[in-house]
N, CA and C atoms as an extended XYZ file, in Angstrom:
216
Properties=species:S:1:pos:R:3:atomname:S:1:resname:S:1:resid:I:1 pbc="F F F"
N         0.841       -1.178        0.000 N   UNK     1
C         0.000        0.000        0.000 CA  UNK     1
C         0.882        1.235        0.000 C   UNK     1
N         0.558        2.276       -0.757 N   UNK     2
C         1.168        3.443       -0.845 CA  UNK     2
C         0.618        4.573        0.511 C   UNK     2
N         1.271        4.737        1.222 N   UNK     3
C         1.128        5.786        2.712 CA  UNK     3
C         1.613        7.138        2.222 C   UNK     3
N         0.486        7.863        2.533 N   UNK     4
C         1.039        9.582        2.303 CA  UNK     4
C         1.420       10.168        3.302 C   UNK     4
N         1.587        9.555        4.887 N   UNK     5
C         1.916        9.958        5.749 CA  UNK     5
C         3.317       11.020        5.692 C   UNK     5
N         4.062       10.786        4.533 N   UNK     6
C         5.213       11.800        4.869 CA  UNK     6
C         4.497       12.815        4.360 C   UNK     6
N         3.620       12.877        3.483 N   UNK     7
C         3.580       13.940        2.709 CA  UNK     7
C         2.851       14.943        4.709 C   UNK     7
N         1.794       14.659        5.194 N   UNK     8
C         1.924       15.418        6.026 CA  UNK     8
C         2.949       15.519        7.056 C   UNK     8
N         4.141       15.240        7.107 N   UNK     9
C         5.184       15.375        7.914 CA  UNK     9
C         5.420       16.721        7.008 C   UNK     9
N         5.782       15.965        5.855 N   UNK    10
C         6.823       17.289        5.079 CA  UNK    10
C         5.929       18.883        4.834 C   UNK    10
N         4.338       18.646        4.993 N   UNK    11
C         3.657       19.764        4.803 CA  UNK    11
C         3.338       20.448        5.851 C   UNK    11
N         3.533       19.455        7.290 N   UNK    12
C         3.771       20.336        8.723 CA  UNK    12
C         5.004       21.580        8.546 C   UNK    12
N         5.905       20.613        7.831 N   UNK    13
C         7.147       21.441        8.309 CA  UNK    13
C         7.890       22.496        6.834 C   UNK    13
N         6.414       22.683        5.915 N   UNK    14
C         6.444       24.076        5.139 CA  UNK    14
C         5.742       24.783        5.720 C   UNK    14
N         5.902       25.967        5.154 N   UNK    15
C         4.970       27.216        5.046 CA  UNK    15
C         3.421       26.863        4.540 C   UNK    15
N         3.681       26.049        3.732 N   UNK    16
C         2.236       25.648        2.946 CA  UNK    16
C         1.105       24.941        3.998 C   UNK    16
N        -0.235       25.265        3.150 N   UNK    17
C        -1.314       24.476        4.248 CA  UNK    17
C        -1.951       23.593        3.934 C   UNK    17
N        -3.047       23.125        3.599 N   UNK    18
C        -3.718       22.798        2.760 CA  UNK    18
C        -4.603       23.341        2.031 C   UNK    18
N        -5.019       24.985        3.374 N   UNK    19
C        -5.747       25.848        2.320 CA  UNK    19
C        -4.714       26.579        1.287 C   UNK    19
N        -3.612       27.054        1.438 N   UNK    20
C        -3.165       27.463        0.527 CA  UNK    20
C        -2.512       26.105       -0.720 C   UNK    20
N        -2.207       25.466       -0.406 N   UNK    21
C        -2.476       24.208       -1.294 CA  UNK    21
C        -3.570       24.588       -2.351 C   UNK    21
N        -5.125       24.521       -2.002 N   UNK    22
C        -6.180       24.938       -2.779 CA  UNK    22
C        -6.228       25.914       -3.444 C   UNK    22
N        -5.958       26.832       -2.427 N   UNK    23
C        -5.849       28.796       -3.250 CA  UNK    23
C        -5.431       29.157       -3.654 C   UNK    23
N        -3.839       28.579       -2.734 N   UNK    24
C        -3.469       29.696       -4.284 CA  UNK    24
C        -1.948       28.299       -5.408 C   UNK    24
N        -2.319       27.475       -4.756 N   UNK    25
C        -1.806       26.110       -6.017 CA  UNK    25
C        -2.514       25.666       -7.171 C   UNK    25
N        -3.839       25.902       -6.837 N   UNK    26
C        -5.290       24.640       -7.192 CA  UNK    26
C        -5.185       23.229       -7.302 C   UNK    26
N        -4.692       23.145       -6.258 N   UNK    27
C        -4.678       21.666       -5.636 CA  UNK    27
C        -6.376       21.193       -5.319 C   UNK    27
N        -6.782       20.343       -6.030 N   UNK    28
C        -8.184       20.110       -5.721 CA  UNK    28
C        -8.272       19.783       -4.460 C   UNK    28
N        -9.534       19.959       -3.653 N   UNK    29
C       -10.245       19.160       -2.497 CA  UNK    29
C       -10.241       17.506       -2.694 C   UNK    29
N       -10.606       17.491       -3.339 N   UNK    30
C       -10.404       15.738       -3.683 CA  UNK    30
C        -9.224       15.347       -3.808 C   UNK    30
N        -8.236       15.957       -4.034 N   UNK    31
C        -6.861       15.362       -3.860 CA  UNK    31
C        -6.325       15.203       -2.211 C   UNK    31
N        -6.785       16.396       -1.629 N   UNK    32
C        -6.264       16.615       -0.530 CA  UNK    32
C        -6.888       15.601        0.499 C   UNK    32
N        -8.246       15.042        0.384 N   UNK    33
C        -9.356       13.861        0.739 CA  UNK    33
C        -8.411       12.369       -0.006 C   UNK    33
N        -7.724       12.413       -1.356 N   UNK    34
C        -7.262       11.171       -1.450 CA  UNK    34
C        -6.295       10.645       -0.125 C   UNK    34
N        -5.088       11.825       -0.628 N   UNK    35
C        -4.171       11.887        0.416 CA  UNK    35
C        -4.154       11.399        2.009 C   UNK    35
N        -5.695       12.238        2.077 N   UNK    36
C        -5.777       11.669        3.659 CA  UNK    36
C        -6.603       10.107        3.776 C   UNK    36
N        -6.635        9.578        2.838 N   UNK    37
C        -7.465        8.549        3.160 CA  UNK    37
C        -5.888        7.621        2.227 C   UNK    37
N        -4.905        7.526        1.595 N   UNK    38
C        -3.883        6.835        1.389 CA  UNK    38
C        -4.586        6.479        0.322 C   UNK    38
N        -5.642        7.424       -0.909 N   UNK    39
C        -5.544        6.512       -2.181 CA  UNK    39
C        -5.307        7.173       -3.141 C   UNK    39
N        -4.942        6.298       -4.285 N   UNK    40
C        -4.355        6.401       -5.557 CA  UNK    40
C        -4.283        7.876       -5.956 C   UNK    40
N        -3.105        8.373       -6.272 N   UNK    41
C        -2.706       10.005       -7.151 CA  UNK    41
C        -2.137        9.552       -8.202 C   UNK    41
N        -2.346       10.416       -9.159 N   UNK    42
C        -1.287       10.379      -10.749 CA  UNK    42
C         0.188       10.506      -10.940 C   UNK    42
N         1.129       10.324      -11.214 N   UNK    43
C         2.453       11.103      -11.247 CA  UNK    43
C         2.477       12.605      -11.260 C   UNK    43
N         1.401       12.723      -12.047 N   UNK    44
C         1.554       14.441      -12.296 CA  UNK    44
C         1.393       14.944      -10.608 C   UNK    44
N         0.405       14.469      -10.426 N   UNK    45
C        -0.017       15.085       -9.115 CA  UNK    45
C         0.770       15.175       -7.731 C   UNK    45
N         2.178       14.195       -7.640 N   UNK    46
C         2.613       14.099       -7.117 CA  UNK    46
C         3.801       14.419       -7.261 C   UNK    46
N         4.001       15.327       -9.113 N   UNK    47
C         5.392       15.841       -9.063 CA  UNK    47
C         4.357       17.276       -8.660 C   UNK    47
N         3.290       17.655       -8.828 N   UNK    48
C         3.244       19.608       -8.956 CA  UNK    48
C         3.309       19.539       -7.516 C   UNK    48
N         3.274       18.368       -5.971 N   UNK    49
C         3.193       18.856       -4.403 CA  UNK    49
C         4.727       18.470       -4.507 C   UNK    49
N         5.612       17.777       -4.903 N   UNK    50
C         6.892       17.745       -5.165 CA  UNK    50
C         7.500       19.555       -4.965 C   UNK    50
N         7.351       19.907       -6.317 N   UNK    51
C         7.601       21.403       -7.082 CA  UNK    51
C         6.961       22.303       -6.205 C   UNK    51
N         5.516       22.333       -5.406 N   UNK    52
C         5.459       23.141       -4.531 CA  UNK    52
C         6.246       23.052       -3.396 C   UNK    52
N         6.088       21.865       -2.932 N   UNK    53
C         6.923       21.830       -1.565 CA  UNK    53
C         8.336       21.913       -1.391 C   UNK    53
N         9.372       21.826       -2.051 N   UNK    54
C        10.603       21.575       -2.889 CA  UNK    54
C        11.076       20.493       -2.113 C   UNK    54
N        10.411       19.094       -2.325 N   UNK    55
C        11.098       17.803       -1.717 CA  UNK    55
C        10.894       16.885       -2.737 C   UNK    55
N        11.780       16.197       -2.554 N   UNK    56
C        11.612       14.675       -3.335 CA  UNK    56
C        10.327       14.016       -3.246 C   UNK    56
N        10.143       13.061       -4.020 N   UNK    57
C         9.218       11.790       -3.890 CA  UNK    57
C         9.183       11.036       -2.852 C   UNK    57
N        10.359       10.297       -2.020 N   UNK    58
C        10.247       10.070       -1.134 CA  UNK    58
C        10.201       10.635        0.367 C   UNK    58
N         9.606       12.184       -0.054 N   UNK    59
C         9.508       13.024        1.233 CA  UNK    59
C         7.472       12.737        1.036 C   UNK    59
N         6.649       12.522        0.062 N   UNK    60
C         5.242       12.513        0.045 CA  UNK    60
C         5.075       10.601        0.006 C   UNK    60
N         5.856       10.237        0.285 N   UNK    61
C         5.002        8.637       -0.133 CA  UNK    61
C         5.902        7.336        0.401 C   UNK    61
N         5.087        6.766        0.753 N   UNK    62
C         6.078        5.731        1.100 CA  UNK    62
C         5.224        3.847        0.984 C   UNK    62
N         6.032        3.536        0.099 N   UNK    63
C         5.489        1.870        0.145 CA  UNK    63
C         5.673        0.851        1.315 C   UNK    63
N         4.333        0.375        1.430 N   UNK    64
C         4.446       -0.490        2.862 CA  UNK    64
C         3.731       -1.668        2.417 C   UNK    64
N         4.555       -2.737        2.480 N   UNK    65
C         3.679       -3.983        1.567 CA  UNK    65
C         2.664       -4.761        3.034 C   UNK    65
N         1.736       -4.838        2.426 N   UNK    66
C         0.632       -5.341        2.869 CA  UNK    66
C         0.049       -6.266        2.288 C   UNK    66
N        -0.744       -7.071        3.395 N   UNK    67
C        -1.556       -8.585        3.014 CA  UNK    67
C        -2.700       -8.095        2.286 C   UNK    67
N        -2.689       -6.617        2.322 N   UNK    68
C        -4.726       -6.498        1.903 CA  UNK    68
C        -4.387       -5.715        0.764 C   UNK    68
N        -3.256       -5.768       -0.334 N   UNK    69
C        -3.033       -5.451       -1.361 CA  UNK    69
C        -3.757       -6.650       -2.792 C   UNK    69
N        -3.786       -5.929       -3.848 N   UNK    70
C        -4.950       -6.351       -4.197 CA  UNK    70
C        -3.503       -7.563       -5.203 C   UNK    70
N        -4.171       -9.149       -5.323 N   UNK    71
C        -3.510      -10.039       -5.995 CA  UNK    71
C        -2.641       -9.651       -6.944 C   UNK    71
N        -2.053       -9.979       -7.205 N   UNK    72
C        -0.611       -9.765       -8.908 CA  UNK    72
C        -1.261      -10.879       -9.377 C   UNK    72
């Protein structure tokens, strides 16, 4: 399972909020609802909080293998 938990570590410790995320990024509401619930984002979507936040990929995401991942 993919965990966004860093991404709120790394967005505690910007300037950024989540309302300004929305306002003045246009970061949708529904993204910010995926995030907190750990589901599926696009690449794109996860390089433009990349480029806002100025951190890597592995500062928003982190893989944690789990039994309740869906079969290969």
């Amino acid at each position: 399972m993919i965990s966004y938990q860093r991404f709120w570590n790394t967005l505690r410790a910007s300037p950024e909020s989540t309302y300004t995320l929305i306002k003045n990024h246009h970061i949708s509401s529904s993204t910010i609802d995926k995030l907190r619930k750990d589901k599926p984002l696009t690449t794109t979507t996860i390089n433009d909080l990349c480029r806002i936040l100025g951190c890597r990929v592995e500062d928003i995401l982190e893989y944690i293998p789990s039994d309740e991942d869906q079969p290969l």
